[in-house]
VEXKOL-108142 format. One record per atom (N, C-alpha, C): atom name; x, y, z; residue number from 0; residue in three letters. Coordinates in pm, whole numbers, padded with zeros to 5 digits, always signed. Layout:
! residues N
(pt CA,(X,Y,Z),NUM,ala)
...
This chain:
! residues 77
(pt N,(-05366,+01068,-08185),0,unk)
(pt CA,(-05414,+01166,-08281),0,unk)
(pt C,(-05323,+01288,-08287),0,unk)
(pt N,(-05253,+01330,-08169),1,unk)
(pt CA,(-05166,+01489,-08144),1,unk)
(pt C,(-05043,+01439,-08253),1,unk)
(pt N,(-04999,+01304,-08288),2,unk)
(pt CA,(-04883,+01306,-08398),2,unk)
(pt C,(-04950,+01315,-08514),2,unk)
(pt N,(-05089,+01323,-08556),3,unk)
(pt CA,(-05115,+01334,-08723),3,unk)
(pt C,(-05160,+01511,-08786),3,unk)
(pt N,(-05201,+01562,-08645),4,unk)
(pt CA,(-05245,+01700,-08658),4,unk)
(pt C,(-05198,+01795,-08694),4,unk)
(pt N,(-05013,+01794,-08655),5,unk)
(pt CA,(-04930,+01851,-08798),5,unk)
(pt C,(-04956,+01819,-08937),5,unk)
(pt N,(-04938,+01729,-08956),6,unk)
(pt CA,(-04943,+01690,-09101),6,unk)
(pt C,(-05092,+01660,-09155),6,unk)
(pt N,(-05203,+01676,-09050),7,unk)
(pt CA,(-05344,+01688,-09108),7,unk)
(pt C,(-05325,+01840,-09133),7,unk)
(pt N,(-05301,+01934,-09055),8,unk)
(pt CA,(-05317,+02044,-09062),8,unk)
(pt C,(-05212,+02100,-09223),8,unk)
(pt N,(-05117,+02029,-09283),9,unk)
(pt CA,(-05045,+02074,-09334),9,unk)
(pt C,(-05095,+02047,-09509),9,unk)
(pt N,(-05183,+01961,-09455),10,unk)
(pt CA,(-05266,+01880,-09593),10,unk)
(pt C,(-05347,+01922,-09616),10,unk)
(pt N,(-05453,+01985,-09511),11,unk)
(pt CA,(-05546,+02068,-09534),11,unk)
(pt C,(-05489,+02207,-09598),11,unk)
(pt N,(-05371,+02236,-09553),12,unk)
(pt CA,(-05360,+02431,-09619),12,unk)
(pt C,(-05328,+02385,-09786),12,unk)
(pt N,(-05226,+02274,-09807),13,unk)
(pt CA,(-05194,+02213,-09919),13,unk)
(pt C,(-05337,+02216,-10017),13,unk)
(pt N,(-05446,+02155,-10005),14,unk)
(pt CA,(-05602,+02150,-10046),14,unk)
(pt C,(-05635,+02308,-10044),14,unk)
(pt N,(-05608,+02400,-09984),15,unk)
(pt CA,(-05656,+02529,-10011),15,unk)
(pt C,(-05568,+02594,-10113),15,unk)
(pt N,(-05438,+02550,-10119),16,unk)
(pt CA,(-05346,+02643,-10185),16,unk)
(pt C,(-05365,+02601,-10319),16,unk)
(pt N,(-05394,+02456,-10304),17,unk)
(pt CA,(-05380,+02351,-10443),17,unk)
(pt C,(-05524,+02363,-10511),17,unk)
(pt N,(-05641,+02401,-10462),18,unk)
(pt CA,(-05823,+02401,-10516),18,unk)
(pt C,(-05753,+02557,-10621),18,unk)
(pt N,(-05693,+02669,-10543),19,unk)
(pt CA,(-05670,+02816,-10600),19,unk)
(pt C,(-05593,+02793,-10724),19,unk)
(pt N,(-05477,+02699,-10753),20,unk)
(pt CA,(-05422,+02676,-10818),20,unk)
(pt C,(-05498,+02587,-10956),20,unk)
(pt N,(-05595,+02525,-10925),21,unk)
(pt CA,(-05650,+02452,-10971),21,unk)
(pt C,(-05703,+02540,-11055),21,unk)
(pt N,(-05775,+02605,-10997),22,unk)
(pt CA,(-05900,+02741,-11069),22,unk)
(pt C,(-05798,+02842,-11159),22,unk)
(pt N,(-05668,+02855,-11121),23,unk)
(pt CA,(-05604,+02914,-11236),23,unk)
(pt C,(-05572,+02834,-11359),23,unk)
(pt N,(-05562,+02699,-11360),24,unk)
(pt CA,(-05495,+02629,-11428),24,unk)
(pt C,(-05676,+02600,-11524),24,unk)
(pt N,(-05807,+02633,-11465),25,unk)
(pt CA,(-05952,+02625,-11535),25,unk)
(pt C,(-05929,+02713,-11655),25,unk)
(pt N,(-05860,+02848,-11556),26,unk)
(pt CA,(-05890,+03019,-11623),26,unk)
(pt C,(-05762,+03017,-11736),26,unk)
(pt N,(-05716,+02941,-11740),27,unk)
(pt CA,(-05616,+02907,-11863),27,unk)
(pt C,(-05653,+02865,-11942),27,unk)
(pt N,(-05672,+02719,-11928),28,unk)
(pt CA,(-05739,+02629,-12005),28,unk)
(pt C,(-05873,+02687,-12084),28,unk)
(pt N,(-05920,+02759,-12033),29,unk)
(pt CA,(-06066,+02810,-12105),29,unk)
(pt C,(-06057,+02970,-12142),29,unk)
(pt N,(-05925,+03002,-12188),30,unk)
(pt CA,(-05910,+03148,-12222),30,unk)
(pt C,(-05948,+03116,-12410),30,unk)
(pt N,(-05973,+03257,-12405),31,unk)
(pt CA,(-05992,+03286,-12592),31,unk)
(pt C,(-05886,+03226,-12666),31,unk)
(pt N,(-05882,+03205,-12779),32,unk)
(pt CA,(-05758,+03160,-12870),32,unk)
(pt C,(-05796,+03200,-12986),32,unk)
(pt N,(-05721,+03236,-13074),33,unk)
(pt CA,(-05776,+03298,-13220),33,unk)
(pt C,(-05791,+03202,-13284),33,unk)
(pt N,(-05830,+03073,-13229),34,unk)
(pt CA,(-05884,+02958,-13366),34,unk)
(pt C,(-06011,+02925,-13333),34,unk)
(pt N,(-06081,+03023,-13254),35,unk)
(pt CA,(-06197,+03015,-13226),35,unk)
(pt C,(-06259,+02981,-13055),35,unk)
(pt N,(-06369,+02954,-13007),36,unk)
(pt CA,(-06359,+02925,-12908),36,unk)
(pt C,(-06469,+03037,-12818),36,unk)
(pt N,(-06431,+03036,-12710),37,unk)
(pt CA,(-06496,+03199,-12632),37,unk)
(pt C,(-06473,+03293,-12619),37,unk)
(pt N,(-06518,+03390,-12670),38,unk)
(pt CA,(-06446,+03559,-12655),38,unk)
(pt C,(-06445,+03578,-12522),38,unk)
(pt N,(-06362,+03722,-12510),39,unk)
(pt CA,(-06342,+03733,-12389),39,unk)
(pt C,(-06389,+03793,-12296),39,unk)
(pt N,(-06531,+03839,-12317),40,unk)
(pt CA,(-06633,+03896,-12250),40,unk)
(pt C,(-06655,+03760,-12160),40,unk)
(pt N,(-06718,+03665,-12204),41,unk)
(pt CA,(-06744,+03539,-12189),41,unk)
(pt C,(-06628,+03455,-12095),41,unk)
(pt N,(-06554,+03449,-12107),42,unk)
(pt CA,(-06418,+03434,-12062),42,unk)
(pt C,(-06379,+03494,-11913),42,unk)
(pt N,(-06445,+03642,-11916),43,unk)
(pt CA,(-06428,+03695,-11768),43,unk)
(pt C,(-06540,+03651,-11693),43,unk)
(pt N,(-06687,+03661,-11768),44,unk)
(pt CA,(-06738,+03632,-11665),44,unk)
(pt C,(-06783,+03467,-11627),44,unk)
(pt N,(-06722,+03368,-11693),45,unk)
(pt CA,(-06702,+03193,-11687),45,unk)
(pt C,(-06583,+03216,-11545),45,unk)
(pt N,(-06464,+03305,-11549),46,unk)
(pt CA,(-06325,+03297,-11449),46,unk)
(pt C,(-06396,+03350,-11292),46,unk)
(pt N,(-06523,+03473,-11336),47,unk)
(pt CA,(-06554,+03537,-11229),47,unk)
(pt C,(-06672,+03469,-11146),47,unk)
(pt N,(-06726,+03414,-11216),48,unk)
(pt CA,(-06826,+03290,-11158),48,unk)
(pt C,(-06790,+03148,-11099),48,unk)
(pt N,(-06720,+03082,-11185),49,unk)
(pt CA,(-06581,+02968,-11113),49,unk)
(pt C,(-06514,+03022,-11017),49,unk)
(pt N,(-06507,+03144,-10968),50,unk)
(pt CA,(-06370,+03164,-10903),50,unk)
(pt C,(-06486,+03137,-10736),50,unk)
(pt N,(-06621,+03186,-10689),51,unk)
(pt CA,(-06652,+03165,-10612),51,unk)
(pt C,(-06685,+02986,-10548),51,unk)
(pt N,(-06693,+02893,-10607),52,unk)
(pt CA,(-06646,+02727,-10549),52,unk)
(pt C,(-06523,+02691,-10515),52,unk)
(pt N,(-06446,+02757,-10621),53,unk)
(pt CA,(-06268,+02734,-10561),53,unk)
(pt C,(-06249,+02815,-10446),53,unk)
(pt N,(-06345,+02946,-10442),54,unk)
(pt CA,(-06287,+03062,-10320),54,unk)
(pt C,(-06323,+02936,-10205),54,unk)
(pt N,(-06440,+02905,-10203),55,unk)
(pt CA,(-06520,+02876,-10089),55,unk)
(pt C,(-06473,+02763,-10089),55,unk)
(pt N,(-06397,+02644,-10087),56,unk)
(pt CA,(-06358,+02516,-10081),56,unk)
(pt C,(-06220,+02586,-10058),56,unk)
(pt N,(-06127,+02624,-10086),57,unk)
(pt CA,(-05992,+02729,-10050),57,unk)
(pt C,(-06023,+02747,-09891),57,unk)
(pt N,(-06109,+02854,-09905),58,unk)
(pt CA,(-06117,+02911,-09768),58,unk)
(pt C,(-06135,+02807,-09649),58,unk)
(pt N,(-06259,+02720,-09678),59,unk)
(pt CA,(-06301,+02600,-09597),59,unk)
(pt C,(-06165,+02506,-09546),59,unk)
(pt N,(-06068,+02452,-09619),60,unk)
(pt CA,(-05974,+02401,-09582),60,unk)
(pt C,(-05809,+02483,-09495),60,unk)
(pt N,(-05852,+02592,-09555),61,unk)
(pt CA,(-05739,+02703,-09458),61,unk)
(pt C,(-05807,+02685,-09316),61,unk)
(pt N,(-05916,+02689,-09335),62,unk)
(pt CA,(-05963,+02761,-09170),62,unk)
(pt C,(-05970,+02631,-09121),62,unk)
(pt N,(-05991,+02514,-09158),63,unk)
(pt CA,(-06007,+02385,-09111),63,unk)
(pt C,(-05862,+02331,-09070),63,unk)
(pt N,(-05735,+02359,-09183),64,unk)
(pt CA,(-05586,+02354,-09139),64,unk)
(pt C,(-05558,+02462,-09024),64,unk)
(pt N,(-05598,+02589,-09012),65,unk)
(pt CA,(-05620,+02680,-08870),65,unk)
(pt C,(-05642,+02648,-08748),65,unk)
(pt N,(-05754,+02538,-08756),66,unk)
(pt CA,(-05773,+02489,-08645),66,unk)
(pt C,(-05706,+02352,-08655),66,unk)
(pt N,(-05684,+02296,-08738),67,unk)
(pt CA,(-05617,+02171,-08611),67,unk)
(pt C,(-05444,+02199,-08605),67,unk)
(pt N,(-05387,+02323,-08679),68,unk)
(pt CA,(-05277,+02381,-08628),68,unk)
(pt C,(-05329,+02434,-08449),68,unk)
(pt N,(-05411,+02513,-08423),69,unk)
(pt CA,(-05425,+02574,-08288),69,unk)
(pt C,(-05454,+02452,-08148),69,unk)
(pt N,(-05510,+02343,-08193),70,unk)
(pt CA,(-05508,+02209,-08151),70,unk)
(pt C,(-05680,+02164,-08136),70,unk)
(pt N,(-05680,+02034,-08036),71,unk)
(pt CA,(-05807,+01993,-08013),71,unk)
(pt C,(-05863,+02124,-07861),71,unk)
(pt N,(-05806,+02172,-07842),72,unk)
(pt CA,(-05837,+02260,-07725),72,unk)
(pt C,(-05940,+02390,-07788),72,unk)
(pt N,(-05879,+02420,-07935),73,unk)
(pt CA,(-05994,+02488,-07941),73,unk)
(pt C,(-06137,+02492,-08053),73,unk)
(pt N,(-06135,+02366,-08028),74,unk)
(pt CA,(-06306,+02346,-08142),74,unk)
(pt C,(-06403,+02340,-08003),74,unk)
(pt N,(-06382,+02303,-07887),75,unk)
(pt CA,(-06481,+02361,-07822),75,unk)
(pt C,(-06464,+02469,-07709),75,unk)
(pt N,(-06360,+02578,-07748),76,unk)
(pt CA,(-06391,+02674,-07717),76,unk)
(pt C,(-06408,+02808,-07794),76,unk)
């Protein structure tokens, strides 16, 4: 298992960096356009409400790549 924990750990930060990226690529995709669509009242608060599942799935996989960077020594301490 100690040879996959680099590269588990490196896949997991990848999944945090890549969920954030994701949620920008939402807040694009669903911006106003003058051929109609959602204004942009609507628009901030659709980016500001989405942005807390991407935060929290982001965060979850950093701290999960955190620890199996620090090793198996410390999930039970």
């Amino acid at each position: 298992m100690e040879n996959f924990e680099k590269m588990a750990a490196l896949g997991a930060k990848g999944v945090g960096a890549g969920a954030l990226v994701a949620w920008l690529g939402f807040v694009f995709v669903t911006r106003p356009v003058s051929s109609g669509g959602i204004d942009a009242v609507s628009h901030l608060c659709l980016a500001a409400a989405s942005f807390m599942p991407f935060a929290l799935l982001s965060a979850a996989h950093l701290w999960f790549g955190a620890q199996l960077t620090r090793g198996a020594d410390s999930i039970r301490g």
